[in-house]
N, C-alpha and C positions, 0 to 999 in steps of 0.2 A: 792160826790162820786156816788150816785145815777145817775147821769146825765152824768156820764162818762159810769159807766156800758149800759145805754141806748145806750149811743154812740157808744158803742162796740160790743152791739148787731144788731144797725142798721147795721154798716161797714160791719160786717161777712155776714148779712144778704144780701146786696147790692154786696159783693164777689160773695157769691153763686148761685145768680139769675143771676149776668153779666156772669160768668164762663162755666155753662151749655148752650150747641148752641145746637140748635136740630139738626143742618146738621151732626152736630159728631155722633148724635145716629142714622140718618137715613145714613150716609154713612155706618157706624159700621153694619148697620140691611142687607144693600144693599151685600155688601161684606159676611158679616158670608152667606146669603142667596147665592150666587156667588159660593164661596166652595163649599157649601152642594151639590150645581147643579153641580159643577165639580166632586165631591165624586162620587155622586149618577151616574154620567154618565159613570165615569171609572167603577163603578163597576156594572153598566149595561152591561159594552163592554167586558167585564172580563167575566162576565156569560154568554154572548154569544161563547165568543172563548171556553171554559170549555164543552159548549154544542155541537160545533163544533167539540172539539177534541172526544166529545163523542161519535157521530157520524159517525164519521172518523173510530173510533176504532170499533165499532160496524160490519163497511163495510168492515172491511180490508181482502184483499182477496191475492193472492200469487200476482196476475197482479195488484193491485193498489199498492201491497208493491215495486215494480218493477219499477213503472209509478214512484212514490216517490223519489226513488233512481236514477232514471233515471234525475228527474228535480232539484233531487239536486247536479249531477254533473255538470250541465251547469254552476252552480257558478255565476250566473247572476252577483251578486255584489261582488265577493271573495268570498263568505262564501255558505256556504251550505242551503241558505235559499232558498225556492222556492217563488213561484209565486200562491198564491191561483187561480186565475182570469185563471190562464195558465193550471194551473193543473186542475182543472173542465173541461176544452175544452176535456181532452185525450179519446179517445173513446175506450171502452171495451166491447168486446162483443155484439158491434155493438149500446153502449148504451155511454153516457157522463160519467165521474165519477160526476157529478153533477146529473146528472136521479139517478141513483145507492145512492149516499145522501139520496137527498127526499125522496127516498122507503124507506129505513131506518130510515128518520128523523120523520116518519108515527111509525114505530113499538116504537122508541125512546120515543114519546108524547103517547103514550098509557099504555109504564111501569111507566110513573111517578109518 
């Protein structure tokens, strides 16, 4: 009886050690760590846009409300979205609405 329980302890034993591969733990470690950097990066880019809109809102003047409307009529893709890239070129007041940002994004980093 004794020598069967041995033998049952080897067997389980000889399960447990063939079972566990380390590749399972360092893929598992690879990927959880993959997410985290994908997590961490959307809501890097989330915080940027949040800070953008702050900005934006900060600068809005009757001519940039204007410029907005104006470049979400074009409808570029059907819908009402603009063109960030496009819409920083419009010039106001002899100045970019990207110069007009930065001056703001200057007062924006000083209230934080």
């Amino acid at each position: 009886m004794k020598t069967y329980s041995n033998l049952k302890v080897i067997a389980l034993l000889l399960v447990f050690l063939t079972s566990c591969n380390t590749n399972d733990f360092e893929e598992t470690t690879v990927k959880t760590n993959l997410n985290y950097l994908t997590i961490k990066s959307a809501n890097f880019k989330s915080e940027l846009i949040n800070d953008y809109a702050k900005i934006l809102a900060i600068s809005l003047s009757d001519e940039i409300k204007i410029a907005i409307k104006e470049e979400a009529l074009k409808r570029f893709d059907g819908d009402y979205d603009i063109l960030v890239s496009n819409f920083e070129e419009i010039l106001i007041k002899n100045k970019s609405i990207k110069e007009l940002l930065k001056e703001n994004r200057e007062d924006f980093v000083k209230n934080l």
